[in-house]
C-alpha positions in Angstrom: -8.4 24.1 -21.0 -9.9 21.7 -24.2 -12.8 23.6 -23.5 -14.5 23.9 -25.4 -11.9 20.5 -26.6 -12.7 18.1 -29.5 -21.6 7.9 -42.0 -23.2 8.3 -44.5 -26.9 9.4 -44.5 -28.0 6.8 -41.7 -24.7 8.6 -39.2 -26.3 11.8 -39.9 -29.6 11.1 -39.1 -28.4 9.3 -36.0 -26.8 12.1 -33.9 -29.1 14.5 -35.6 -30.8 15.5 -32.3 -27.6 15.3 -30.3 -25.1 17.6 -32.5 -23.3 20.6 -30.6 -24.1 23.5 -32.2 -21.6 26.7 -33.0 -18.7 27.2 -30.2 -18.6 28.1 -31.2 -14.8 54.7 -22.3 -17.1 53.0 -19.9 -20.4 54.5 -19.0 -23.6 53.2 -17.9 -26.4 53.0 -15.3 -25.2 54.1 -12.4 -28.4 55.1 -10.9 -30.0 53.1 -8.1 -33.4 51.7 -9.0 -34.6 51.6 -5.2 -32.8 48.2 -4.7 -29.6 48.5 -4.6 -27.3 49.5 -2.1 -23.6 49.5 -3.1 -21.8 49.9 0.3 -18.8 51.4 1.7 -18.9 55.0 0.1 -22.3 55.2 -0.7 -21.8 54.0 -4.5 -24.6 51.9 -5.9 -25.6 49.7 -8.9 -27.7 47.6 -10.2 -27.3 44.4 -8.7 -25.3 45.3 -5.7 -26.3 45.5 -2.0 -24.2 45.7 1.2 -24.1 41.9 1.3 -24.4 40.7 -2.0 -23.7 41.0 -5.8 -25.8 39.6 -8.5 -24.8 38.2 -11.4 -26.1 36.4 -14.7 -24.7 34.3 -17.4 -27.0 32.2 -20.1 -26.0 29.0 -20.9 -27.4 25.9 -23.2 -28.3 24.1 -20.1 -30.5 21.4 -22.2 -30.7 20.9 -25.4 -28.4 20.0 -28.5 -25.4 22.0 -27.3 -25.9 20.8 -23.5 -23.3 17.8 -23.4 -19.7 20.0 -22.5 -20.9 23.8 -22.4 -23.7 22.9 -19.8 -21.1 22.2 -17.3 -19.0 25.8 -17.8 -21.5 27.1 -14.8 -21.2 24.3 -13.1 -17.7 25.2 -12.1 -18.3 28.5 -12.3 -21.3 28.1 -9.6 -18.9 26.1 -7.3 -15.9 28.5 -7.5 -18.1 31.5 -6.1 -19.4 28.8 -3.6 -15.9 28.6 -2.1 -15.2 32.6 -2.4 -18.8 32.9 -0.6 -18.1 30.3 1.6 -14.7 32.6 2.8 -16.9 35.6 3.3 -17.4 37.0 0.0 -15.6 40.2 -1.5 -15.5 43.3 0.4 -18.5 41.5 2.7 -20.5 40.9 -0.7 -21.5 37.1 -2.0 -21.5 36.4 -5.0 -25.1 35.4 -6.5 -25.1 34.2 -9.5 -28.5 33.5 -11.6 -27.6 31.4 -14.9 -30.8 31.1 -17.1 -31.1 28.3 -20.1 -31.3 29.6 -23.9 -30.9 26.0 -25.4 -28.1 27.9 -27.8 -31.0 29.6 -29.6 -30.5 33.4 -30.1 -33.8 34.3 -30.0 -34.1 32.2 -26.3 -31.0 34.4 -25.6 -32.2 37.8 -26.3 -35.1 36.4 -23.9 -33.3 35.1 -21.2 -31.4 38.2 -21.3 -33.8 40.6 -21.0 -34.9 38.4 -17.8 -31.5 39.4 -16.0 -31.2 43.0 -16.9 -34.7 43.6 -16.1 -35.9 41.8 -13.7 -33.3 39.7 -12.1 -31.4 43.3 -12.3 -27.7 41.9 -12.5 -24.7 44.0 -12.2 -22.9 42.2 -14.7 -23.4 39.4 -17.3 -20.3 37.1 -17.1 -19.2 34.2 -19.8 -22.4 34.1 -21.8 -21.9 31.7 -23.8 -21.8 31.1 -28.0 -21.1 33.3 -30.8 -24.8 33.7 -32.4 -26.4 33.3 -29.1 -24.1 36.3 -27.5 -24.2 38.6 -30.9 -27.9 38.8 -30.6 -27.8 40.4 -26.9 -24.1 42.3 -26.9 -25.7 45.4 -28.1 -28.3 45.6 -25.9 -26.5 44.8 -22.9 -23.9 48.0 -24.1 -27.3 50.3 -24.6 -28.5 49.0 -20.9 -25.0 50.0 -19.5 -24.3 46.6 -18.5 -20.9 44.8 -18.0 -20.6 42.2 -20.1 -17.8 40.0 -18.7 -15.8 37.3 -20.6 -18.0 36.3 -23.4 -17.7 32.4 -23.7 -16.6 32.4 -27.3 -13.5 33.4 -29.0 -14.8 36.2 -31.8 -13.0 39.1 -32.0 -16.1 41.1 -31.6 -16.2 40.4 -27.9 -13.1 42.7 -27.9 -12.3 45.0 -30.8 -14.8 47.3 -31.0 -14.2 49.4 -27.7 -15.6 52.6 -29.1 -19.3 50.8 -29.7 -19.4 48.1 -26.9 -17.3 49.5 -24.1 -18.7 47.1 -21.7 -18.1 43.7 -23.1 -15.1 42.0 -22.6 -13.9 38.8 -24.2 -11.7 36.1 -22.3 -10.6 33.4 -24.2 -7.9 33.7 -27.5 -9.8 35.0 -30.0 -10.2 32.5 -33.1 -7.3 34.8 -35.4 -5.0 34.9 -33.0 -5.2 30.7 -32.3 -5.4 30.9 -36.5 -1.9 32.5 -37.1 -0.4 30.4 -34.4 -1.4 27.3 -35.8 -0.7 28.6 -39.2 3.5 29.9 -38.4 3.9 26.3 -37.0 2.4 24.2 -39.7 5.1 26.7 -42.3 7.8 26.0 -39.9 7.3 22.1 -39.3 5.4 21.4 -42.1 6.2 23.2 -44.7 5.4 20.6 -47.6 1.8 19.7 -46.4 -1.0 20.0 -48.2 -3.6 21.6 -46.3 -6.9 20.6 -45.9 -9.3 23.3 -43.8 -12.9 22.3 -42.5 -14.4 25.1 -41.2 -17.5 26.1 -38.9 -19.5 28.4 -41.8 -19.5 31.4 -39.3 -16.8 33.9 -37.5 -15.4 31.2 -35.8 -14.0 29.9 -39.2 -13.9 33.0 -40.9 -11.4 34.5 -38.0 -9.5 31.6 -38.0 -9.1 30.8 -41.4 -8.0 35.2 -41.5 -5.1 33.9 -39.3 -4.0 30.6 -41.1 -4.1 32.8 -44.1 -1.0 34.8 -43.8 1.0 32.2 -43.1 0.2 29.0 -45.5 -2.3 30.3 -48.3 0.0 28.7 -51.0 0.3 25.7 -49.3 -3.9 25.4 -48.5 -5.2 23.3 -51.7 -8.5 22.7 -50.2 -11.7 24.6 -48.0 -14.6 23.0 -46.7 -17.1 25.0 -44.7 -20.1 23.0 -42.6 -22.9 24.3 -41.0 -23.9 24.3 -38.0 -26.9 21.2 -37.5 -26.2 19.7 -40.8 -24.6 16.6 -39.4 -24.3 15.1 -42.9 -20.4 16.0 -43.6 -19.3 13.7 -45.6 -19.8 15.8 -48.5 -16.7 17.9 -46.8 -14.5 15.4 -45.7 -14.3 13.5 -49.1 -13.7 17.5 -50.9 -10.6 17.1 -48.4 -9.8 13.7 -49.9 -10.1 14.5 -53.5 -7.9 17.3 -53.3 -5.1 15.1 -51.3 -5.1 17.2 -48.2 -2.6 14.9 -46.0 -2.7 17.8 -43.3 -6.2 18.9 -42.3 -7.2 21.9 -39.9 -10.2 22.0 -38.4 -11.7 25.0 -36.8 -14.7 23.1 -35.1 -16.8 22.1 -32.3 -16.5 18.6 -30.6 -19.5 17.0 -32.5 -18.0 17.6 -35.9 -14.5 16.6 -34.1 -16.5 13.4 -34.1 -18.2 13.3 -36.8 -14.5 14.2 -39.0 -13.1 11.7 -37.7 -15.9 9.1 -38.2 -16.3 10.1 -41.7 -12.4 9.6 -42.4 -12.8 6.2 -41.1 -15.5 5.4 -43.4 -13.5 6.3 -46.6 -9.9 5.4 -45.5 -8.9 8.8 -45.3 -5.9 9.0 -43.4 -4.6 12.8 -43.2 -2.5 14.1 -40.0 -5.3 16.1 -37.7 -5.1 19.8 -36.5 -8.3 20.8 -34.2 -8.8 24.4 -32.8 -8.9 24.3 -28.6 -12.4 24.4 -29.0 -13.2 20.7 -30.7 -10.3 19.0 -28.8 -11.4 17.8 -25.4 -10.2 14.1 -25.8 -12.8 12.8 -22.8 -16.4 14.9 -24.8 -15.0 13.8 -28.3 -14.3 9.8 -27.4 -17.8 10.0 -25.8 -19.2 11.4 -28.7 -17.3 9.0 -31.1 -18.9 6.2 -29.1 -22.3 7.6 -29.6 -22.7 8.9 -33.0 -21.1 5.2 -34.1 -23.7 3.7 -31.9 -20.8 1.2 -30.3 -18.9 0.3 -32.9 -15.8 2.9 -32.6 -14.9 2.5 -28.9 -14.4 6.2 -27.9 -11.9 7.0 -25.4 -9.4 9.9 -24.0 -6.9 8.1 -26.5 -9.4 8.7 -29.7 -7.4 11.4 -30.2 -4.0 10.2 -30.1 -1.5 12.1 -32.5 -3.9 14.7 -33.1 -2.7 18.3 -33.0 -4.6 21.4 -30.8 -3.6 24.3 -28.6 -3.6 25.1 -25.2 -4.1 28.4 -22.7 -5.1 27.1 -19.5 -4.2 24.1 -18.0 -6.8 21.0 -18.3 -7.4 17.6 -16.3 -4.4 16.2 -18.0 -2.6 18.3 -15.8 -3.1 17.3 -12.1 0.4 18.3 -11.1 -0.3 22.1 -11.8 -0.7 24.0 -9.0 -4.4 25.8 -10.5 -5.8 22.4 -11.1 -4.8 21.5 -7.8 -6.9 24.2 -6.9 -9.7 23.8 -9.0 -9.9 19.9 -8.0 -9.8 21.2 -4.3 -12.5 23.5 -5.1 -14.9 20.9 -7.0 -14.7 18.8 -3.9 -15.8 20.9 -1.7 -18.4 22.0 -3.4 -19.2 20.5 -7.2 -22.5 19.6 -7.7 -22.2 16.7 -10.8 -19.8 14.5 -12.0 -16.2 14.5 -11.9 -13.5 17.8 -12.6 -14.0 18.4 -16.4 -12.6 20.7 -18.6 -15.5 22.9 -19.0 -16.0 22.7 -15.3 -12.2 24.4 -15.1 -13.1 26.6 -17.9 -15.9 27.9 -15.7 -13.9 28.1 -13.0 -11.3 30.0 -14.8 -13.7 32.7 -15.7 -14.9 33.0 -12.1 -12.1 33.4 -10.9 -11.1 36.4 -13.6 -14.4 37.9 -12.5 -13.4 37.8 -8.9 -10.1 39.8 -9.6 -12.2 42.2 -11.2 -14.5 42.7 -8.4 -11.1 42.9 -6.0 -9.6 45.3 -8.4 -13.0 47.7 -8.6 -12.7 48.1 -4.9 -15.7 48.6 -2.3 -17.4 51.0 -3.7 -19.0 48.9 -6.6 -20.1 50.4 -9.8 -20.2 49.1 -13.2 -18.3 51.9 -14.8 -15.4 51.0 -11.9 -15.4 47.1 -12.7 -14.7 48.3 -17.2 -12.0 51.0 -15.7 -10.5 48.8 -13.2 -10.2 45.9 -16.1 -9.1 48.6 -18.5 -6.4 50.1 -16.0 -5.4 46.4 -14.5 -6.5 43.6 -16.2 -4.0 43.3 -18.1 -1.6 42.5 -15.3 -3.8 40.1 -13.5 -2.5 36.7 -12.9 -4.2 33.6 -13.1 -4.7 30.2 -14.6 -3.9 32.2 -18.0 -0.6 30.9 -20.0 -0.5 33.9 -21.2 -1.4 37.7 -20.2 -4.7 39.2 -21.2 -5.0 42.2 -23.6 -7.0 44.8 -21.3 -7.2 48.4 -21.8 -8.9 51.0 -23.1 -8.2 50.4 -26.4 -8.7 46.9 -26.4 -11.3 44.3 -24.7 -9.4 41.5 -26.1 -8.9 38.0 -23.6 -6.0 35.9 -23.3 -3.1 36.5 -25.8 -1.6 33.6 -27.1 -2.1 29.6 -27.2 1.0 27.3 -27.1 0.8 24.0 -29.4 0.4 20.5 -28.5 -0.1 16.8 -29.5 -2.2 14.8 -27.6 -1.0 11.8 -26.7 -2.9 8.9 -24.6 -5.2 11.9 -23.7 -2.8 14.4 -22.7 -1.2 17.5 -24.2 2.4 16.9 -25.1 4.1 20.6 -25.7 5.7 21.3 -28.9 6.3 24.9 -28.5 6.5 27.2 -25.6 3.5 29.8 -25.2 3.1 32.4 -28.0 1.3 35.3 -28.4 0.0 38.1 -31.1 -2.8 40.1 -31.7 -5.2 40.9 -34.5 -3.7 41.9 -37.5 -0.2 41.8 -38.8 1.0 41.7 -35.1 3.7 39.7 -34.6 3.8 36.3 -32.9 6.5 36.7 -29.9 7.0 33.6 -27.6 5.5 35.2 -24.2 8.0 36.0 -21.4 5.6 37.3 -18.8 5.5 34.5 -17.0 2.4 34.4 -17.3 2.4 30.7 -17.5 4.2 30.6 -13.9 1.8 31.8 -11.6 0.5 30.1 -8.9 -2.8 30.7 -7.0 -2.5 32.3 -3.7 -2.8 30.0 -0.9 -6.7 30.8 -0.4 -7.3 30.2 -3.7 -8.9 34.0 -4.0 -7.3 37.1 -5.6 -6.1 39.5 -2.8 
C-alpha cells in the first residue's frame, strides 16, 4: 500500500483548512462485567459473546485529516462484512464501532474512553495517527486492552513490550523505512546532495535516525515543517539554497503537494524521495489540483520519476492475487467510491486482526489474542511483503519495505524486499517468501 501514499502566502492560506495533518507479558481484564459471554470453554472478556466480538478503532472521519485516512475503515468495515457474511469466527461476528476524533488528541482520549467504557470493546484495532494514538496507548495498557495494529509507523507502537504489552504496531516503523531508503541512496547515489524535509515530530525524527547511519556526510541540508503550517516555502527554498539535487521527504500527502507546488514556484528541480506515507499518486494529484486551485492538473502521473517504498501491494497492482481479493471484497460489500489504497490498507489490517482471532482460538480472551500474536504472529501470512516482527520481546509490524519509482502511477521495483530492525540491525534482502503468499481461496485465514 501508498497508504498513507503522497505558493507563496496566498497557497498557504488556500488549503489552510484542508491540510492533512501528522501521518503521520500480557495481562489484563479478564473478568466478565455481566455482559460478556466468551463461549466454548467458559472464557469471557470484555466485548465478547457467544455470537459476537466487538471492536473499536478511532479515526479522523471529518475534518482536516479526513480526505485518505477516512477511508482506512471503510475497508476495514467491508472486510469483516465478508468474514461475517461467511459465518464469523468460531460462530462470533465481527462488530466493529469506529468513533470520529477529527485527528485531535484530546477528541481521541475522548472517543476512547467511549469504547473501553461504554461501548466495552475487546480490542482497539488500527487507531489511527501518531499524536492522536500516544495520547490513549497508555491508558488502553492500564485498562488491559488490546491495542491492535496502531495506524502509524512510530516505533513506540512496538518497542516498549515491558510498559505497553498490549499494543501492537503493523506497518514498518519510520527507522526501519529510514535506513532502507538511506543504504540505497549510498549505493545508487552516492554523489547526491541531500536535501531532508521532515514532519517536526517522531515520524521525522525516526526516520531521519535511520537515513543517518547511512548518508550523514552526504546530507547538506534539514528542513523540518509542522504540522498545519501550510506555508512551506520557507523549507523548500532552505533545500534550494543549499543545492540539495536529491531530496527526502518524510511526509504526509498534503505537504507531498504542497513540496511539489512550492518547487514549481521557484524552479527548483531536485530528484524526489517520499516515505510510503506521502506517496499515493491518486490523494497527492488530487490534492495538487486543489491546493493550485486548477492550474497544475493533478493526476496519478503527478508523480512520475518520484522515488517511495512499498510493503503491501496497492491499486497499481490488479494482477496480484490479494488485490484480487480485496477488489472482490469491495464489491461485494464497499460502501463509497472506488478500491483505494487506504481502503486496502484497512483491509490489510482486518484481515491481520482476523488471523489473530483464528490463532487465539474459541475460547476468547484478551491475554490469548497478545500470546497467540506473540507465539504466532510472526509466521502469519498475508498481504505483507515481508514477515512481521512478533514476539514477546517485540510488538514491532511488518519488517521491511522494498524501493520503487513511480512511473505513469505505478510502482516500478528497483530492489527486491528488504528488511531490518531498530538499531544497528542489518538490512538482509527477505527470503521468507513472505512476498509470495496467496490468500486462501475463501479469502479468510483458516
Amino acid at each position: 500500500m501508498k497508504p498513507i501514499l503522497r505558493r507563496s502566502a496566498p497557497l498557504a492560506g488556500l488549503v489552510a483548512a484542508t491540510v492533512l495533518l501528522a501521518a503521520c507479558g500480557a495481562g489484563g481484564r479478564d473478568d466478565d462485567d455481566g455482559d460478556g459471554d466468551g463461549g466454548g470453554g467458559g472464557a469471557s472478556a470484555p466485548g465478547v459473546t457467544a455470537d459476537s466480538i466487538t471492536v473499536g478503532a478511532h479515526f479522523p472521519l471529518t475534518g482536516v485529516a479526513a480526505p485518505g485516512y477516512s477511508e482506512i475503515p471503510l475497508g476495514a468495515q467491508a472486510y469483516f462484512d465478508y468474514v461475517n457474511e461467511a459465518g464469523g469466527i468460531n460462530g462470533r461476528t465481527i462488530e466493529y464501532v469506529v468513533k470520529d476524533d477529527g485527528y485531535n488528541p484530546t477528541n481521541t482520549s475522548t472517543v476512547t474512553n467511549e469504547l473501553v467504557l461504554d461501548e466495552e470493546i475487546f480490542a482497539m484495532v488500527g487507531g489511527l495517527g501518531t499524536p492522536t494514538h500516544a495520547a490513549v496507548v497508555d491508558f488502553l495498557n492500564d485498562e488491559g486492552v488490546p491495542d491492535l495494529f496502531v495506524s502509524s509507523g512510530s516505533a513506540q507502537w512496538g518497542d516498549d513490550v515491558e510498559n505497553r504489552p498490549f499494543t501492537f504496531g503493523w506497518q514498518p516503523d519510520y527507522e526501519v523505512e529510514g535506513k532502507i531508503i538511506g543504504q540505497w541512496v549510498a549505493e545508487n547515489m552516492p554523489d547526491a546532495k541531500v536535501g531532508l524535509f521532515l514532519q517536526d515530530d517522531d515520524f521525522g525524527d525516526d526516520a531521519e535516525r535511520g537515513v543517518r547511519q547511512f548518508i550523514d556526510d552526504q546530507i547538506v541540508a534539514e528542513e523540518r515543517y509542522t504540522s498545519g503550517n501550510t506555508d512551506v516555502g520557507p523549507q523548500i527554498a532552505g533545500l534550494q539554497a543549499k543545492k540539495a539535487d536529491l531530496v527526502l521527504g518524510f511526509d504526509t500527502p498534503s505537504y507531498t503537494a504542497l513540496s511539489q507546488l512550492v518547487s514549481l514556484r521557484l524552479g527548483y528541480t531536485p530528484k524526489w524521495f517520499y516515505s510510503n506515507v506521502g506517496s499515493d499518486p491518486t490523494l497527492v494529484g488530487g490534492l495538487l489540483t486543489r491546493f493550485s486551485e486548477g492550474a497544475v492538473e493533478g493526476s496519478a502521473s503527478s508523480l512520475d520519476g518520484v522515488m517511495t517504498t512499498e510493503y503491501i501491494a496497492g491499486v497499481d497492482k490488479p494482477d496480484d492475487p490479494w488485490v484480487q481479493l480485496w477488489q472482490k471484497v469491495w464489491d461485494a460489500h464497499g460502501k463509497e467510491g472506488e478500491l483505494s489504497n487506504y481502503k486496502i490498507y484497512g483491509m490489510s489490517q482486518a484481515y491481520t486482526f482476523v488471523q489473530a482471532l483464528v490463532a487465539a482460538g474459541e475460547d476468547l480472551t484478551r491475554e490469548g489474542i497478545v500470546e497467540a500474536l506473540e507465539e504466532e504472529g510472526a509466521g502469519f501470512e498475508g498481504p505483507n511483503l515481508a514477515p512481521y516482527r512478533f514476539s514477546s520481546d517485540s510488538h514491532l509490524g511488518i519488517s521491511g519495505v522494498s524501493v520503487v519509482e513511480i512511473k505513469g502511477g505505478v510502482g516500478e521495483e528497483l530492489t527486491p524486499v528488504l528488511t531490518s530492525d531498530v538499531g544497528d540491525a542489518e538490512i538482509v534482502e527477505d527470503d521468507s517468501g513472505a512476498a509470495e503468499d496467496a490468500p486462501p481461496e475463501s479469502g479468510i485465514p483458516e
